[in-house]
C-alpha positions as CSV (number, residue, x, y, z in Angstrom):
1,X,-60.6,-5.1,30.9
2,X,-63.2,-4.3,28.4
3,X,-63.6,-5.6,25.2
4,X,-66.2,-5.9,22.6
5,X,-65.7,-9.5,21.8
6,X,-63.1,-12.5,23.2
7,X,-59.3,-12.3,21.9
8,X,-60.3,-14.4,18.4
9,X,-57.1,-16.5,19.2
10,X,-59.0,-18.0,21.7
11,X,-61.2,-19.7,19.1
12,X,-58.2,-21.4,17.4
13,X,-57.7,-24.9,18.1
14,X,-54.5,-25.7,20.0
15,X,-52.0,-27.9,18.1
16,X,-53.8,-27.2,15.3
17,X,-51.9,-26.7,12.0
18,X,-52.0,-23.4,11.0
19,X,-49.9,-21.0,8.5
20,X,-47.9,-18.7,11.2
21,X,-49.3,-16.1,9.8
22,X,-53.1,-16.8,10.3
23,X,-52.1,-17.2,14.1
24,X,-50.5,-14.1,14.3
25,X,-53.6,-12.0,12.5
26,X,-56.0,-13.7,14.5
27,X,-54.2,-12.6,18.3
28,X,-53.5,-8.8,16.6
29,X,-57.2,-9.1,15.5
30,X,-57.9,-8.4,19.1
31,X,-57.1,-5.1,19.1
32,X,-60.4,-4.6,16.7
33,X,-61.7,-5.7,20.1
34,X,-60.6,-4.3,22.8
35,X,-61.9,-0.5,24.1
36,X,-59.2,2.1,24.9
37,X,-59.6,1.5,28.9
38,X,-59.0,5.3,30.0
39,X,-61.5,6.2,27.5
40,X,-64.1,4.7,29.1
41,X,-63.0,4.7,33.0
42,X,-63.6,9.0,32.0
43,X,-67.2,8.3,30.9
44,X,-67.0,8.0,27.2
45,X,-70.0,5.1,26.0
46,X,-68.8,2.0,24.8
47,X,-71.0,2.4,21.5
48,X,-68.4,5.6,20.8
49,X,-65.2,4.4,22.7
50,X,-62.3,3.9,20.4
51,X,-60.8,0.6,20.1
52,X,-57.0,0.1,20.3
53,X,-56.8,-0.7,16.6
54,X,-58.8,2.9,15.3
55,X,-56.0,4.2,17.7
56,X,-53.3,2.5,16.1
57,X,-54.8,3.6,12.6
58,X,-54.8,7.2,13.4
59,X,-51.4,6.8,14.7
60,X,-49.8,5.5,11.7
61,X,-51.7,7.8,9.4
62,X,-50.3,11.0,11.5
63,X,-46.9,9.2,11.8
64,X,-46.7,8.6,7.8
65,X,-47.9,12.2,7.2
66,X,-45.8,13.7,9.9
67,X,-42.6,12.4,8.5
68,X,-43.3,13.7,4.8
69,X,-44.1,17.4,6.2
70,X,-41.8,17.7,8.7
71,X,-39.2,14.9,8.8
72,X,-38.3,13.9,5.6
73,X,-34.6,13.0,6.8
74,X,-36.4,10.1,9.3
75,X,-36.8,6.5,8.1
76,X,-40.7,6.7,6.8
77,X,-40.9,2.9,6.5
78,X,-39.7,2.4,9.8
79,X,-41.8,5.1,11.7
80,X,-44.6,3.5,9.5
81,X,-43.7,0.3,11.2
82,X,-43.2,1.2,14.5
83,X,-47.0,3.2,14.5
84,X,-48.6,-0.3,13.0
85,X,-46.6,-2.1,15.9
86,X,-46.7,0.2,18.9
87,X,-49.6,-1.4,20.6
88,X,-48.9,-5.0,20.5
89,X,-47.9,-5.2,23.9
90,X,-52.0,-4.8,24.7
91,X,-53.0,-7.7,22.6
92,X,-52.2,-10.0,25.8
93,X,-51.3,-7.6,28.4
94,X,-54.8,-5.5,27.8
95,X,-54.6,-1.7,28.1
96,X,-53.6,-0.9,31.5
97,X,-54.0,2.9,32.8
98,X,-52.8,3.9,36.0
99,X,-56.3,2.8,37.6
100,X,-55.2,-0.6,37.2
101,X,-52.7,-0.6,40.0
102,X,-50.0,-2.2,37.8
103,X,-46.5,-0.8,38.0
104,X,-44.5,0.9,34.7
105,X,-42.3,-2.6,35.5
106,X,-44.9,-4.8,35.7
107,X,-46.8,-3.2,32.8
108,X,-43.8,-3.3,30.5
109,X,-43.0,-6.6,31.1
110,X,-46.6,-8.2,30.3
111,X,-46.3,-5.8,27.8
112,X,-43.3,-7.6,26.4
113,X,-44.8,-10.9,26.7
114,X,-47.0,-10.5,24.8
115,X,-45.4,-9.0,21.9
116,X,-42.9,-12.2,21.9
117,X,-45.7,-14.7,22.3
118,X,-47.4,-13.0,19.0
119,X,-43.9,-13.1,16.9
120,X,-42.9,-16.5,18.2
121,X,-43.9,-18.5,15.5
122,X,-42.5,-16.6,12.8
123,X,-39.2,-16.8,11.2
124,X,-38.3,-13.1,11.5
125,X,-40.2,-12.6,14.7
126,X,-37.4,-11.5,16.7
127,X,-37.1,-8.7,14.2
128,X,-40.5,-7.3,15.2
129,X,-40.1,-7.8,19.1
130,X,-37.1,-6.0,18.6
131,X,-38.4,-3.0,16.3
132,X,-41.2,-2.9,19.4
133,X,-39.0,-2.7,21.8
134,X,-37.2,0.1,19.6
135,X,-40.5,2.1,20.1
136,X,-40.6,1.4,23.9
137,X,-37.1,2.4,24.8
138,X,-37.6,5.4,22.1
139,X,-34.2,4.5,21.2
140,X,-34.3,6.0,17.7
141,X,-35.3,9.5,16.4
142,X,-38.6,7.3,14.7
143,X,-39.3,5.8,17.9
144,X,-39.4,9.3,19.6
145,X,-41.0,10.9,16.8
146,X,-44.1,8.2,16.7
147,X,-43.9,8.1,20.8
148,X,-44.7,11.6,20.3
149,X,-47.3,11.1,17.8
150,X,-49.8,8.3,20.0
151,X,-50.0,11.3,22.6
152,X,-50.9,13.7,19.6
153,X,-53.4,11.3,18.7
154,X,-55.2,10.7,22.4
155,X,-54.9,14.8,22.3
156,X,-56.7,14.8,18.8
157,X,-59.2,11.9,20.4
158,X,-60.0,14.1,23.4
159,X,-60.8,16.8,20.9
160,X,-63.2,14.8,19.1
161,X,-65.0,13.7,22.3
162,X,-65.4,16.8,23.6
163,X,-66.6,17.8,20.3
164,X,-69.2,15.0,20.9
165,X,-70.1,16.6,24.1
166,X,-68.2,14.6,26.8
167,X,-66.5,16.6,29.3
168,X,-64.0,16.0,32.1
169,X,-60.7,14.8,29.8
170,X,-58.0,17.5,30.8
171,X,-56.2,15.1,32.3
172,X,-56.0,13.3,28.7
173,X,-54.5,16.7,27.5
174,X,-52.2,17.2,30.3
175,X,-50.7,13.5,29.5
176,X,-50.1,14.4,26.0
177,X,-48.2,17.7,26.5
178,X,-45.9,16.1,28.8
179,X,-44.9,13.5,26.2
180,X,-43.8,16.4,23.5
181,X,-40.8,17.6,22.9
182,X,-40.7,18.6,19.7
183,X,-41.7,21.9,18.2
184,X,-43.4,21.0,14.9
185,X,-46.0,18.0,17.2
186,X,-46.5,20.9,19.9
187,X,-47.6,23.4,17.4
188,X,-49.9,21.1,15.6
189,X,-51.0,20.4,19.4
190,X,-51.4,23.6,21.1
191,X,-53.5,24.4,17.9
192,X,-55.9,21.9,19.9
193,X,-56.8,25.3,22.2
194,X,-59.1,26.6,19.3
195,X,-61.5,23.5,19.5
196,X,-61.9,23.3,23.0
């Protein structure tokens, strides 16, 4: 897996005593530091290769905007949530693509780990492993909608990279198009077609 700089979790002292809270921002630091793999294993440079956390970002800023345009009946806090949290699962598990050889069960279940060794400390940390695993299942119309959105936003990515010059990413826009479903998100990304 690469990463720009060690999981800063690893530099906290074990047994040391620490507000929950600084534990918990210092293991979803690591998403600051760690490159989106698939961006990378298609030839994008690390010095331009997104990180999870500008992924995350631009996740939650579509979601948020998304749901005032074209959802206002959704749950806007909770799709805002479940955008911030949606990536989690890759501050332990790292972000496995298909060229890792791990299976969907496999994957999930690191995935899981990780998010409950993150929230373990806090009082209401069951709250977030469970609004994660919301987002996972895509149990809720916010969970689909925001499921919908981080393919949106790798489409939007790929658009920027090719912009940039890189080449080779269909596959990146092919991924994304299976993922939507709904007609508002597959307007905004078949609009993609006049950039490339």
């Amino acid at each position: 897996m690469e990463i720009k700089a060690p999981n800063p979790a690893e530099s906290l002292t074990a047994g040391s005593v620490l507000h929950p809270l600084i534990r918990v921002y210092f293991q979803f630091a690591h998403l600051k530091h760690l490159f989106r793999q698939g961006w990378l294993q298609h030839g994008i440079t690390r010095e331009r290769c997104e990180s999870v956390a500008e992924h995350s970002f631009g996740v939650a800023v579509l979601a948020l905007i998304l749901t005032d345009i074209y959802y206002p009946d959704l749950d806007a806090e909770k799709v805002l949530r479940l955008a911030l949290l949606h990536d989690f699962g890759e501050i332990y598990a790292g972000d496995l693509t298909p060229q890792h050889g791990v299976s969907a069960q496999e994957k999930a279940e690191l995935e899981r780990q990780s998010v409950a060794r993150i929230f373990q400390e806090l009082a209401n940390g069951r709250d977030y492993l469970e609004l994660w695993e919301e987002y996972e299942k895509g149990s809720t119309p916010e969970a689909r909608l925001v499921r919908q959105v981080d393919r949106l936003e790798m489409g939007l990515q790929a658009a920027i990279y090719e912009r940039e010059g890189a080449t080779g990413l269909d596959d990146f826009y092919t991924s994304a198009q299976q993922a939507l479903w709904d007609n508002e998100v597959i307007g905004i990304f078949k609009g993609l077609a006049n950039l490339r």
